[in-house]
MDAnalysis code that builds the backbone (N, CA, C; Angstrom):
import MDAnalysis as mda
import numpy as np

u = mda.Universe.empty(696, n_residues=232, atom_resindex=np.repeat(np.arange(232), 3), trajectory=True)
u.add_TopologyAttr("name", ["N", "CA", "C"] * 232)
u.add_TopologyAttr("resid", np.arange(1, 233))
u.add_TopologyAttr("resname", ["UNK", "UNK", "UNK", "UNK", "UNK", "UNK", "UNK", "UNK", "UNK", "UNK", "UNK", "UNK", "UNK", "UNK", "UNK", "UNK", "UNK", "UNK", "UNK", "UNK", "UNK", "UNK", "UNK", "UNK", "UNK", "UNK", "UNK", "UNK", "UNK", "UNK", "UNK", "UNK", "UNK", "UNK", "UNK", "UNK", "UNK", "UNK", "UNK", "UNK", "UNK", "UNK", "UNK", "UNK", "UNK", "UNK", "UNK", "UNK", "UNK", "UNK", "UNK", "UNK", "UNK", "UNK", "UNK", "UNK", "UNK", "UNK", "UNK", "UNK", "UNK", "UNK", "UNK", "UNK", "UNK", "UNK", "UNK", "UNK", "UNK", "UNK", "UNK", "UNK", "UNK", "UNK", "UNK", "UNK", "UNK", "UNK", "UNK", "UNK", "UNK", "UNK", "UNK", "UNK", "UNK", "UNK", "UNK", "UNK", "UNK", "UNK", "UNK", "UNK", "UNK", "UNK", "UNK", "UNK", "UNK", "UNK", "UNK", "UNK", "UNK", "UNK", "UNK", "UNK", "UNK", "UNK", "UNK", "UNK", "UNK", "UNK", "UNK", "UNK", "UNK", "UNK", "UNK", "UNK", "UNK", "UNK", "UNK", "UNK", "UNK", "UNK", "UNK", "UNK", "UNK", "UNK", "UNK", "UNK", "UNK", "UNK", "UNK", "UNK", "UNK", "UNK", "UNK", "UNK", "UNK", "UNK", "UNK", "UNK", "UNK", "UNK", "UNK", "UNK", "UNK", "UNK", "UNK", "UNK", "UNK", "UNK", "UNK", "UNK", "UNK", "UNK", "UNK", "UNK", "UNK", "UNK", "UNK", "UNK", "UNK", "UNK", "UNK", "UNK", "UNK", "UNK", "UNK", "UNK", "UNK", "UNK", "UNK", "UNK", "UNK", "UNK", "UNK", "UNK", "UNK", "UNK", "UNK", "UNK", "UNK", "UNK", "UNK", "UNK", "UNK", "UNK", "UNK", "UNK", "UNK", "UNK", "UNK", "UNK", "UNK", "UNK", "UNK", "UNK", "UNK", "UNK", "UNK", "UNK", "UNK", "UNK", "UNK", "UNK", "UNK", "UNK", "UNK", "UNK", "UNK", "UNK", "UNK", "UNK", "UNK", "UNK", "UNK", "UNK", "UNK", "UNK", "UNK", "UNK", "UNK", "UNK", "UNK", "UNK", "UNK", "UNK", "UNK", "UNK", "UNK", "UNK", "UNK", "UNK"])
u.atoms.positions = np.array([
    [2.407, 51.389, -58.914],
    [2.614, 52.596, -59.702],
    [1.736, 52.624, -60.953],
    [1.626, 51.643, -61.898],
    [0.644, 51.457, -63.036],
    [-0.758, 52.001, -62.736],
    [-1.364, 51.713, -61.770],
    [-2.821, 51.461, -61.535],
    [-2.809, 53.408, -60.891],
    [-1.762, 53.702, -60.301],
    [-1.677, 55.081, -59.602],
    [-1.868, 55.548, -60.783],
    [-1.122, 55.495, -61.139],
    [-0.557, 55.902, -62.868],
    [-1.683, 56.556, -63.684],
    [-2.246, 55.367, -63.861],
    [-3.594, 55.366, -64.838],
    [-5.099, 56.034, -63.985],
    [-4.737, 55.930, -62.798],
    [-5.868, 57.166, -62.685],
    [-5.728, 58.704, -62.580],
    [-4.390, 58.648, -62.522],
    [-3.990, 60.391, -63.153],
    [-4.334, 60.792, -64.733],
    [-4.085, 59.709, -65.405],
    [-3.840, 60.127, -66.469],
    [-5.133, 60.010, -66.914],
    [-6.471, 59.262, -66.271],
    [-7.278, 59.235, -66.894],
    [-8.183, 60.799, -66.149],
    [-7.560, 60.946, -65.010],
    [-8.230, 62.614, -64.007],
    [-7.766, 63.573, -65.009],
    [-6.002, 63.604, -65.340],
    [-5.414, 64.553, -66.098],
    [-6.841, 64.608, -67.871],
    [-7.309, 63.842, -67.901],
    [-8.035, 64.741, -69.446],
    [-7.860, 63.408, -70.439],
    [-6.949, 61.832, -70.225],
    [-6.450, 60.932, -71.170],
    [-7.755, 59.954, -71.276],
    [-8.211, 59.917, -72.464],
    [-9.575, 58.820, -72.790],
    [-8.934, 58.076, -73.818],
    [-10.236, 56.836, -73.698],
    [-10.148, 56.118, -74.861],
    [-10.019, 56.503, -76.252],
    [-8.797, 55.840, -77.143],
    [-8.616, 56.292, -77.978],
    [-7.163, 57.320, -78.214],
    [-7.036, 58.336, -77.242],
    [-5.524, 58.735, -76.926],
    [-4.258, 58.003, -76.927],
    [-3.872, 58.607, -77.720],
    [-1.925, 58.200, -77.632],
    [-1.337, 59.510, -76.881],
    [-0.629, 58.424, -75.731],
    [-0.092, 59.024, -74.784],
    [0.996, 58.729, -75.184],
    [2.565, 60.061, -75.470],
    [4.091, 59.897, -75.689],
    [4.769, 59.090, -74.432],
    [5.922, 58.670, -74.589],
    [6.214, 57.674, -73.359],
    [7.918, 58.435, -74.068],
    [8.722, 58.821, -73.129],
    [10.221, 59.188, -73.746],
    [10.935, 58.582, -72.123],
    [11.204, 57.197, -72.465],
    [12.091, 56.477, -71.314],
    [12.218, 55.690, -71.692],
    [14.445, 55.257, -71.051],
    [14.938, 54.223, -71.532],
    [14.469, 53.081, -70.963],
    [15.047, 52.053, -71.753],
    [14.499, 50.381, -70.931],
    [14.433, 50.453, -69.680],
    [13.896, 50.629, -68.884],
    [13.859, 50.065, -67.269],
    [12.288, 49.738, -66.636],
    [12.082, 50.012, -65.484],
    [11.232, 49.455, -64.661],
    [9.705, 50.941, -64.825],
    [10.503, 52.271, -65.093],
    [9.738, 53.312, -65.315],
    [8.838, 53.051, -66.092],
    [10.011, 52.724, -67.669],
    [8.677, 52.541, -69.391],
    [7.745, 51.536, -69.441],
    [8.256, 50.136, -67.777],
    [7.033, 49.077, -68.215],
    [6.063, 49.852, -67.556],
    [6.475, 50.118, -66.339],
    [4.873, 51.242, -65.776],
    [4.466, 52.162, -66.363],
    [5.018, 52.662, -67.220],
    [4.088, 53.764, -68.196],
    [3.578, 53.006, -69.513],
    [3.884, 52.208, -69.562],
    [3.431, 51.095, -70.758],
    [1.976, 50.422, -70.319],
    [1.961, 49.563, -69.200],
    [1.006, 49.628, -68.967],
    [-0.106, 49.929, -68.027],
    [0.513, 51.303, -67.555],
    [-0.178, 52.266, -67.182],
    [-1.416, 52.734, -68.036],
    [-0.594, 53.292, -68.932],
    [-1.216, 53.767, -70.612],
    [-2.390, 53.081, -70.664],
    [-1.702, 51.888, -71.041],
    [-2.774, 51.036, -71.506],
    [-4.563, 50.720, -70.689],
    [-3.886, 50.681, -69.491],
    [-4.617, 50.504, -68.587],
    [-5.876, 51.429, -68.300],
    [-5.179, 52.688, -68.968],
    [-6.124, 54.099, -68.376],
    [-7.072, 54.168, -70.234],
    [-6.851, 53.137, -71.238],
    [-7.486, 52.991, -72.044],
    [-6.992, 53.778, -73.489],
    [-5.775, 54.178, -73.444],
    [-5.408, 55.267, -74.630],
    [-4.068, 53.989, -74.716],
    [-3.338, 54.404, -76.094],
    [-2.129, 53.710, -76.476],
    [-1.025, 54.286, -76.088],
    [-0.267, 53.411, -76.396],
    [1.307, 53.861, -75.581],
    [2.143, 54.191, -77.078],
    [3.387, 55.457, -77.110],
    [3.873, 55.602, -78.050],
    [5.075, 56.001, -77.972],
    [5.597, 54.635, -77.505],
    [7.359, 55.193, -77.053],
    [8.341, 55.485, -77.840],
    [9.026, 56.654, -77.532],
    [10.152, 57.247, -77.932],
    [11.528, 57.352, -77.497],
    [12.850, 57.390, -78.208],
    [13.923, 57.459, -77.548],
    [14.035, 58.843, -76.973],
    [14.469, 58.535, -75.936],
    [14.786, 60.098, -75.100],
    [16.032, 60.958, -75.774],
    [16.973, 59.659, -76.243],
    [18.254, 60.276, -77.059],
    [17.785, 60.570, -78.156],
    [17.188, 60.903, -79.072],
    [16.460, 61.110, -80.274],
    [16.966, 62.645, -80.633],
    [16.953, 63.336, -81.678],
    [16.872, 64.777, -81.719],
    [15.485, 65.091, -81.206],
    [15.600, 66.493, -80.621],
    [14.166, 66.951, -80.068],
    [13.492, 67.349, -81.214],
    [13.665, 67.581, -82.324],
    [12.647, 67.784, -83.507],
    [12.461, 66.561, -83.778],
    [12.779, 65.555, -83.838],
    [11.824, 64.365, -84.398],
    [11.349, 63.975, -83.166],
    [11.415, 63.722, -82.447],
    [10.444, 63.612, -81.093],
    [9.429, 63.949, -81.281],
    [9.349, 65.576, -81.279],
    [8.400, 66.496, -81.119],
    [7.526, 66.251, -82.935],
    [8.284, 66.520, -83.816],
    [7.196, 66.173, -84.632],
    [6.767, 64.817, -84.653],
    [7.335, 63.479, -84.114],
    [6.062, 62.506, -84.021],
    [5.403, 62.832, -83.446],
    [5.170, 63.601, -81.651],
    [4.278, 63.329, -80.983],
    [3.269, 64.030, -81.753],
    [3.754, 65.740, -82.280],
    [2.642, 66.465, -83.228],
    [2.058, 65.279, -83.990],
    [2.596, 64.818, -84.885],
    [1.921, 63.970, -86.061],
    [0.612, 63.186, -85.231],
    [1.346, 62.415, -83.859],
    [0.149, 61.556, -83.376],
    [-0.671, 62.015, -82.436],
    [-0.750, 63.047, -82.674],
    [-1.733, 64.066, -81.948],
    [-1.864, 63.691, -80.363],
    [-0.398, 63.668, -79.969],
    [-0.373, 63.349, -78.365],
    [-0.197, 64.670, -77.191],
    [-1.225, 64.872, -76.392],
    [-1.684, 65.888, -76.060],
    [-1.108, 65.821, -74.603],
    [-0.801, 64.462, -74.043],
    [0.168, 63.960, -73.144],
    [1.253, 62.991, -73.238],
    [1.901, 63.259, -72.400],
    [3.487, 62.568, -72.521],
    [3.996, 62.096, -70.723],
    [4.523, 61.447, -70.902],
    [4.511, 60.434, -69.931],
    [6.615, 60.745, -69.807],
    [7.464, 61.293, -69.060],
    [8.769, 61.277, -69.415],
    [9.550, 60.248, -67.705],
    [10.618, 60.104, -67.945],
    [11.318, 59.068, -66.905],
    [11.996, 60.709, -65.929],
    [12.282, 61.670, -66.612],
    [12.859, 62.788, -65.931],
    [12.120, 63.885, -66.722],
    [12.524, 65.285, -65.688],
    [11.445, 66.244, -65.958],
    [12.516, 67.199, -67.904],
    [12.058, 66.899, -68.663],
    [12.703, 67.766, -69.790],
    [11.598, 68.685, -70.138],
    [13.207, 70.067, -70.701],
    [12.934, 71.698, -70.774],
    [12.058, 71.744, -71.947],
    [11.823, 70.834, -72.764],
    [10.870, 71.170, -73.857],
    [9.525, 70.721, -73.632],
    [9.228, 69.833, -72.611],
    [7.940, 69.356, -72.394],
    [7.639, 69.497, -71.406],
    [7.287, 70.370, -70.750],
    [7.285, 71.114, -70.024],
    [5.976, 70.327, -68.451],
    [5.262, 69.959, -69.405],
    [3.694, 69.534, -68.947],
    [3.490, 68.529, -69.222],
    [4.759, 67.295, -68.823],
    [4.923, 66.359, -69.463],
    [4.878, 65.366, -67.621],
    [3.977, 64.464, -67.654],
    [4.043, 63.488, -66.190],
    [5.312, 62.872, -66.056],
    [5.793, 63.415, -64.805],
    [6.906, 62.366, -64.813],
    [6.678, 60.842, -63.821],
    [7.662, 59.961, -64.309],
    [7.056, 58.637, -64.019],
    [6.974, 58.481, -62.337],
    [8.176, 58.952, -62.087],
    [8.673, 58.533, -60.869],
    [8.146, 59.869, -59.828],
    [6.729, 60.468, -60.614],
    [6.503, 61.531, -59.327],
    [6.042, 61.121, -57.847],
    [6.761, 61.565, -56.747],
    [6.651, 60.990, -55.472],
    [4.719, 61.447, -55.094],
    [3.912, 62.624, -55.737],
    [2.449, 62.431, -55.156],
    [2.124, 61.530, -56.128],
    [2.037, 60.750, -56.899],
    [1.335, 59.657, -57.406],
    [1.005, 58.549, -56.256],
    [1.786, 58.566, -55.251],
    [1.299, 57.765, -53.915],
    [0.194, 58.227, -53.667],
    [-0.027, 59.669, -53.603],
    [-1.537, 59.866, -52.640],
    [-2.902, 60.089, -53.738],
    [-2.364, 59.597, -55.068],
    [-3.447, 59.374, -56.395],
    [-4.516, 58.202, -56.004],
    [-5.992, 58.563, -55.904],
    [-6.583, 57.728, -55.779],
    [-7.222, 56.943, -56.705],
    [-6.894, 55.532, -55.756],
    [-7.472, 54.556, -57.076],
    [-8.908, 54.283, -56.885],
    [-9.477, 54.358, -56.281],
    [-11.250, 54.143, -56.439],
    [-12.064, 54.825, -56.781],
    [-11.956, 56.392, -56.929],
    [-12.695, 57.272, -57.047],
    [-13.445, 56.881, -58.918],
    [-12.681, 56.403, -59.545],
    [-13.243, 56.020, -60.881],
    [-12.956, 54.733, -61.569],
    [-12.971, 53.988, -61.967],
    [-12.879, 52.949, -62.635],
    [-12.794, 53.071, -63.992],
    [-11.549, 52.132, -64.184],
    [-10.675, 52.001, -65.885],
    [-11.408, 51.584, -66.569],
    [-11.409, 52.423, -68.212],
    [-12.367, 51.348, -68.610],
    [-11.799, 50.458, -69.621],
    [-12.441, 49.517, -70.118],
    [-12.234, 48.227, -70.777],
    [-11.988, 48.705, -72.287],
    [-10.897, 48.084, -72.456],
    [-10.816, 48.388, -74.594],
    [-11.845, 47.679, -75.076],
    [-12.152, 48.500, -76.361],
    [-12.802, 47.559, -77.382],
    [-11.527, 47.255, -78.138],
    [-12.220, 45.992, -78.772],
    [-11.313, 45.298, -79.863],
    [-10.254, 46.393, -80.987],
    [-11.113, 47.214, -81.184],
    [-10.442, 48.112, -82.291],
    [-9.583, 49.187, -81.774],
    [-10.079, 49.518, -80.561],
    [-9.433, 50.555, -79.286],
    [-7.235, 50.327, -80.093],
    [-6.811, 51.552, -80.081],
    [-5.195, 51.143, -80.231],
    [-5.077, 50.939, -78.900],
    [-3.772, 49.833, -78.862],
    [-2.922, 49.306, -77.630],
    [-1.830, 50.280, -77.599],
    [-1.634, 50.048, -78.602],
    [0.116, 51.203, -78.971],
    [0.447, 51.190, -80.294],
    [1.419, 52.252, -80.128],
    [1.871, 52.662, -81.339],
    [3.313, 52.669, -81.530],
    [3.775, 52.443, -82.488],
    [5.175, 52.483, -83.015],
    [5.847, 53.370, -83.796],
    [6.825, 53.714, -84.292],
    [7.292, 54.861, -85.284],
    [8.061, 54.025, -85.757],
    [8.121, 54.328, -87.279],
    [9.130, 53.774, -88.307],
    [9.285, 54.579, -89.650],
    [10.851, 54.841, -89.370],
    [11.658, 55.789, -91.016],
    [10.431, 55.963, -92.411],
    [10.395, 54.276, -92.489],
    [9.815, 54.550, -93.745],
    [10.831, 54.755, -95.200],
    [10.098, 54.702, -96.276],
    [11.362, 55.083, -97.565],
    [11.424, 56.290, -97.682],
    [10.850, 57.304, -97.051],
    [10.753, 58.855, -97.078],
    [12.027, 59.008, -95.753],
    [12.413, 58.525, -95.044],
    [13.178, 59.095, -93.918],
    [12.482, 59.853, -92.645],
    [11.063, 60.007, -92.923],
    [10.157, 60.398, -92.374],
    [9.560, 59.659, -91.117],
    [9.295, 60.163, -90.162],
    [9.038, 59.287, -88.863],
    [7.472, 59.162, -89.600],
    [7.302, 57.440, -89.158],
    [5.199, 57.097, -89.626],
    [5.475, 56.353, -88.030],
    [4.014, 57.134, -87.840],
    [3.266, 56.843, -86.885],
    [2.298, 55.321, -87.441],
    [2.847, 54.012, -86.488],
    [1.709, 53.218, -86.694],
    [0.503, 52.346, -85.712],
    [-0.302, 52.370, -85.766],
    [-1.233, 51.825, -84.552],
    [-0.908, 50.873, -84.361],
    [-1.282, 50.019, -83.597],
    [-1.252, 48.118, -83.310],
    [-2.927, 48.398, -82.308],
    [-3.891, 47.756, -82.993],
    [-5.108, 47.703, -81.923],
    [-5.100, 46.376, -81.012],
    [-6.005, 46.814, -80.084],
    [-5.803, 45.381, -79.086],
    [-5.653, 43.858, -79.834],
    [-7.192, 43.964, -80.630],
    [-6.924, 42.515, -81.038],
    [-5.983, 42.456, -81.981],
    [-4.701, 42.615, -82.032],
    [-3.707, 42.081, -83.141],
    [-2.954, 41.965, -82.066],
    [-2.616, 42.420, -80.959],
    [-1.996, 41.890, -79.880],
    [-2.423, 41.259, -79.337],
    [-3.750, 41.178, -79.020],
    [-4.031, 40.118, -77.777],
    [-4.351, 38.723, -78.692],
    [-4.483, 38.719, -80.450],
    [-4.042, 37.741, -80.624],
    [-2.585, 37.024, -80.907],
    [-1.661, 38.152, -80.919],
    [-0.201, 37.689, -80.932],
    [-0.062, 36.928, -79.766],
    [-0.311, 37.807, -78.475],
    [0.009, 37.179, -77.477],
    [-0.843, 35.851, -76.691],
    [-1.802, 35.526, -77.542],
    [-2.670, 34.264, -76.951],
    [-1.918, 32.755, -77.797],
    [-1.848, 33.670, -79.493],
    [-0.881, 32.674, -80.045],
    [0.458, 32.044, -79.480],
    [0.621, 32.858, -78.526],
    [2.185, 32.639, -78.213],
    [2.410, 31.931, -77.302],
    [1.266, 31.925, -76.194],
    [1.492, 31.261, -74.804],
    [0.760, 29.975, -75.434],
    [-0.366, 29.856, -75.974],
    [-1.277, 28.643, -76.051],
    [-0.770, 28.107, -77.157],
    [-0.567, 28.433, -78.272],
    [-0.191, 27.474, -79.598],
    [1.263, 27.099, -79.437],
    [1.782, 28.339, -78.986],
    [3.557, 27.901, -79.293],
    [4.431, 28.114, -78.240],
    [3.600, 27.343, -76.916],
    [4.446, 27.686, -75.619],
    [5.497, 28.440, -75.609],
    [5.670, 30.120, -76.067],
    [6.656, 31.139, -75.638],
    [6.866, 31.249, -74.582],
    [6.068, 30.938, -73.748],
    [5.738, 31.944, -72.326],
    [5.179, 31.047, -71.202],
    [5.674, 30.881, -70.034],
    [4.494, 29.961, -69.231],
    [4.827, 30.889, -67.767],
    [3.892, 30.698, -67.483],
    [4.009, 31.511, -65.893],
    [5.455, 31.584, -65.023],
    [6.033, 30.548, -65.265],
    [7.131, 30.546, -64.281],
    [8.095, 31.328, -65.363],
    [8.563, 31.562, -66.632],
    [9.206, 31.819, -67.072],
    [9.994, 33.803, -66.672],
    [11.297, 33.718, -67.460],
    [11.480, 35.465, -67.063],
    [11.762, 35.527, -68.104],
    [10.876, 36.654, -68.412],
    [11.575, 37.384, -70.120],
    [12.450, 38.365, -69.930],
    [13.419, 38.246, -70.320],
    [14.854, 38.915, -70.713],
    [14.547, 39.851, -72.069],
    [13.948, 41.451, -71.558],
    [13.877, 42.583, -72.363],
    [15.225, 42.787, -72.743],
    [14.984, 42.337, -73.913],
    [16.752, 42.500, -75.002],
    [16.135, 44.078, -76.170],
    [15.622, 44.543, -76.186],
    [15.213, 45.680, -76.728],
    [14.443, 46.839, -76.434],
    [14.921, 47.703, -77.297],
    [14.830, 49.220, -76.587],
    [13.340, 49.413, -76.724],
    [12.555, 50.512, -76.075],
    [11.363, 50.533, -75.979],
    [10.445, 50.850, -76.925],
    [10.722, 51.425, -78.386],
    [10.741, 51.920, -79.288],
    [10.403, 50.835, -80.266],
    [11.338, 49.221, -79.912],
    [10.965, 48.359, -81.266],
    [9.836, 47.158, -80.957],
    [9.063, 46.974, -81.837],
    [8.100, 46.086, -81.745],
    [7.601, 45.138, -81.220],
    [9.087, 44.534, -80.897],
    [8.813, 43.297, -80.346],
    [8.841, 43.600, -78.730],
    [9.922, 44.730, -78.267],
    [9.372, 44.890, -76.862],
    [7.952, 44.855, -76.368],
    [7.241, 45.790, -77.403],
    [5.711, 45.299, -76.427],
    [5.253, 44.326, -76.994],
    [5.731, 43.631, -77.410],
    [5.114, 41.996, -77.675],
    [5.542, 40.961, -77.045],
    [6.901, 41.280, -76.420],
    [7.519, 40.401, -75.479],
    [7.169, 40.548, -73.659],
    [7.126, 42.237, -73.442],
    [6.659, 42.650, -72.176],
    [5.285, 42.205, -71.827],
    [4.437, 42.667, -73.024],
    [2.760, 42.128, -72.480],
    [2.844, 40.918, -72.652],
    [3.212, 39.835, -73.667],
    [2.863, 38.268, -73.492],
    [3.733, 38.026, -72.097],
    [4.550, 38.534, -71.258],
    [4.893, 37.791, -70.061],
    [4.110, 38.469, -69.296],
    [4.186, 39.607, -69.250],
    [3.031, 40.082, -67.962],
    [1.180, 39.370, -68.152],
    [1.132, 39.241, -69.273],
    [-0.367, 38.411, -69.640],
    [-0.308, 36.864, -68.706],
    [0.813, 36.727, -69.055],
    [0.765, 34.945, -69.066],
    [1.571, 35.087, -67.025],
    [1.655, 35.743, -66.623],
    [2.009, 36.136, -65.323],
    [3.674, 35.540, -64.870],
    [4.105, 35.466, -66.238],
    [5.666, 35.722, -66.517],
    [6.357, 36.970, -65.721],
    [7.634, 36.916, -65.247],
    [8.327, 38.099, -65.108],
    [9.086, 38.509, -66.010],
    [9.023, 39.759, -66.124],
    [10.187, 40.732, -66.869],
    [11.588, 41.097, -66.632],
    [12.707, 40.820, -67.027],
    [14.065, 41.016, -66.693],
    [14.606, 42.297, -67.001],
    [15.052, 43.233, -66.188],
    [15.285, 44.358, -67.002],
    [17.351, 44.402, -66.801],
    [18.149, 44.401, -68.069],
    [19.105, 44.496, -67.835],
    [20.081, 46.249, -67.362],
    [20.811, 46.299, -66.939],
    [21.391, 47.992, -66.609],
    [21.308, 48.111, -67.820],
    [21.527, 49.506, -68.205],
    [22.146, 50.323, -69.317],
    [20.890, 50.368, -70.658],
    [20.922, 51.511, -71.873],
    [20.016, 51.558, -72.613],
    [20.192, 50.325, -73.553],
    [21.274, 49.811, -73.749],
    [21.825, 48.857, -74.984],
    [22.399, 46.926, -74.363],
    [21.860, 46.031, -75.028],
    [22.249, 44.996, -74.481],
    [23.326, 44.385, -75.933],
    [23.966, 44.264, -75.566],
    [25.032, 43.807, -76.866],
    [25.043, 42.291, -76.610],
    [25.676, 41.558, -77.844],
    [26.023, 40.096, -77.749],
    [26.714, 39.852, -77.126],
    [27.523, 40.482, -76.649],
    [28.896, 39.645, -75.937],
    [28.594, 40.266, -74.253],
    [27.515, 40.816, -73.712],
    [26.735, 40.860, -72.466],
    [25.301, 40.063, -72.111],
    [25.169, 39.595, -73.328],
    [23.755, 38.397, -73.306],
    [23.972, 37.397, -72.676],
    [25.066, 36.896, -72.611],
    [24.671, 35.192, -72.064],
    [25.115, 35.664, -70.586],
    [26.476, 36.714, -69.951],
    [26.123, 37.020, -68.505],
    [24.697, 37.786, -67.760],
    [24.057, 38.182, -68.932],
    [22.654, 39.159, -68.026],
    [22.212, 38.201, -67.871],
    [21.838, 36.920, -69.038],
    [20.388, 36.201, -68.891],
    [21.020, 35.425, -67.955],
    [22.083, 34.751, -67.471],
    [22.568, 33.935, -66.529],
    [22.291, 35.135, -65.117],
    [22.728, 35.944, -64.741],
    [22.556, 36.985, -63.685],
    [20.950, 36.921, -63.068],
    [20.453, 37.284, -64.495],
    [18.740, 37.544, -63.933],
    [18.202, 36.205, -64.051],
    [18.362, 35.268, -64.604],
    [17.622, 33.955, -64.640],
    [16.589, 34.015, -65.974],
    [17.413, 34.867, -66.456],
    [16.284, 34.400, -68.301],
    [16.178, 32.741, -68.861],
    [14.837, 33.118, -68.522],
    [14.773, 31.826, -69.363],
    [13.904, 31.971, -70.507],
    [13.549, 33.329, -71.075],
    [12.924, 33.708, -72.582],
    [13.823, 34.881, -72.874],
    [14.199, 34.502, -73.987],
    [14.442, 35.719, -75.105],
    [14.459, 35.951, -76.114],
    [14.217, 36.689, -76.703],
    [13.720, 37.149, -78.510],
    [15.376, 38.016, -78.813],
    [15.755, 37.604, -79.879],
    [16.762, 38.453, -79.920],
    [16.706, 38.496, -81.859],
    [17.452, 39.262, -82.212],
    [17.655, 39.398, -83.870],
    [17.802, 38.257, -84.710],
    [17.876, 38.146, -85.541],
    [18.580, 36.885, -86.741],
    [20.105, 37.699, -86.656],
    [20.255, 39.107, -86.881],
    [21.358, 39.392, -86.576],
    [22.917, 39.329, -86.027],
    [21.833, 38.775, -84.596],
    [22.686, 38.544, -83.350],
    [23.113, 37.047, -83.385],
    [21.670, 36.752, -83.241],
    [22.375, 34.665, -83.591],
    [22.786, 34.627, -85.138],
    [22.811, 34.820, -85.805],
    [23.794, 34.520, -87.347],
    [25.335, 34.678, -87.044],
    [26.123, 35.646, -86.299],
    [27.486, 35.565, -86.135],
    [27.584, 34.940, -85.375],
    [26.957, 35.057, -83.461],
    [27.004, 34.356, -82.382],
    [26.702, 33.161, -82.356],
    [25.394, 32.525, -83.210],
    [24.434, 31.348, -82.670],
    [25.407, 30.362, -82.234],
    [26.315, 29.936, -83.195],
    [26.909, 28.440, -83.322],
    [26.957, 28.285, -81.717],
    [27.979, 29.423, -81.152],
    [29.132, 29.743, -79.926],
    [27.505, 30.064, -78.268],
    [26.894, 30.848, -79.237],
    [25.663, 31.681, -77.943],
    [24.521, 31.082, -77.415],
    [24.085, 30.209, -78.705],
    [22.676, 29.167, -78.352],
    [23.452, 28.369, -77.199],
    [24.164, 27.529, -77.206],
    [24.410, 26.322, -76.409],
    [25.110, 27.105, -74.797],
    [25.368, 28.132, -75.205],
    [25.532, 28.309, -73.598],
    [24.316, 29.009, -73.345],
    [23.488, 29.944, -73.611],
    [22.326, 30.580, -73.439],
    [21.187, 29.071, -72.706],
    [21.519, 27.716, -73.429],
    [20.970, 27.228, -73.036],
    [21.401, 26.404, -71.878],
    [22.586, 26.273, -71.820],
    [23.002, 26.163, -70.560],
    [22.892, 26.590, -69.391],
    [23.166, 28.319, -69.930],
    [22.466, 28.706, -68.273],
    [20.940, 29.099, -68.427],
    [20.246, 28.526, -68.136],
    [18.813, 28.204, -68.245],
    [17.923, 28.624, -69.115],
    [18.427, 29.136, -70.307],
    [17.205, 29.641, -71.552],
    [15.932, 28.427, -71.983],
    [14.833, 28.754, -71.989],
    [14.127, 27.391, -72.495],
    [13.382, 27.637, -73.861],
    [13.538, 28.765, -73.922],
    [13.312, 29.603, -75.643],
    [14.025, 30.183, -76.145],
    [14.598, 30.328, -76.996],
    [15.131, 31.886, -77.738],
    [14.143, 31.973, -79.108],
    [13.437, 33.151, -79.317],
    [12.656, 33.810, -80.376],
    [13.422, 34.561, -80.850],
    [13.419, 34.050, -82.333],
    [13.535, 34.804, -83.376],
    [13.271, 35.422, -84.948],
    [13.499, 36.686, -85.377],
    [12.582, 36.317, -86.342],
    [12.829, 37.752, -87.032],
    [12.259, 38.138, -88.330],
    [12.912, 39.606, -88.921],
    [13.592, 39.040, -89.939],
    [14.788, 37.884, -90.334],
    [15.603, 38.035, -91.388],
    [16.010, 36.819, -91.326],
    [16.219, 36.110, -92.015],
    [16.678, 34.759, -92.525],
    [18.033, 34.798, -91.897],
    [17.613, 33.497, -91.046],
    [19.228, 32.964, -90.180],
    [20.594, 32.504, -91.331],
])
């Protein structure tokens, strides 16, 4: 689906340099439009679908996104790709070839309040990711091929695409749990269910839980937990 993906979007009018909107919850859809996106050479700029439709719509205005990428077809975006369209099968992949980022090229983009309350649009270019994620597998074994990363966050916060691409880089799998929200007291049955053995989770979450959550997390097979944001 990615590679289908990305030659629509690069036929549909999407070049290097484009931020493409992405409005889908955690699942198997937003990693294929994630790096779909990426793939077809423009950044990814995911949004909550539950969001009000005016802040939606004025980020995508703000980030001058001219396409949008949605998990289902919605009445305001009318001309918006949906992920799961059944002709993306007969999308051909040879007729053109993806092209390659430059270093400065954006990967993706993020939105954050800010002290204004105001949605800011912010870039992340390749190389600040592709050195996050080289740091991570090679300096500080996060990640090793056999591992499964356990997506504990919504598509929207930072560390998801820092956790999704360093496992798909490092030829890690991705865990996707049901539902938009993973709470503490459903963490240690998902990552036991799916076989997590990476996860990034809050200072938040381990500060009330850790004492009780680390030692069984590591029990049933965790061989990392990342964390980071706020003093344990």
């Amino acid at each position: 689906v990615p590679a289908r993906l990305a030659h629509r979007l690069r036929r549909t009018g999407v070049r290097s340099g484009d931020i493409v909107g992405l409005l889908a919850p955690r699942g198997a859809l937003a990693l294929a439009g994630l790096v779909a996106t990426i793939r077809a050479g423009a950044a990814c700029l995911p949004l909550a679908p539950g969001d009000p439709v005016r802040r939606n719509q004025e980020v995508l205005d703000d980030a001058g996104c001219a396409h949008v990428l949605v998990s289902e077809p919605i009445d305001w975006l009318p001309d918006a790709q949906v992920l799961d369209d059944p002709s993306l099968i007969d999308e051909d992949t040879t007729a053109t070839s993806l092209p390659a980022p430059s270093p400065l090229d954006l990967a993706y983009a993020i939105t954050t309040s800010g002290s204004t309350g105001r949605p800011k649009v912010v870039g992340i270019p390749h190389q600040g990711i592709l050195n996050l994620v080289l740091a991570s597998m090679e300096d500080h074994d996060l990640i090793r091929d056999t591992d499964v990363m356990l997506w504990t966050a919504a598509p929207t916060v930072d560390i998801t695409m820092q956790n999704c691409l360093m496992a798909l880089s490092a030829g890690a799998a991705v865990a996707i749990a049901d539902g938009d929200d993973l709470p503490a007291n459903r963490m240690l049955a998902t990552a036991r269910a799916l076989g997590g053995t990476v996860l990034d989770l809050p200072a938040a979450v381990i500060g009330p839980y850790g004492r009780s959550l680390l030692p069984r997390l590591a029990d049933a097979g965790a061989r990392v937990i990342i964390v980071g944001g706020s003093q344990l």
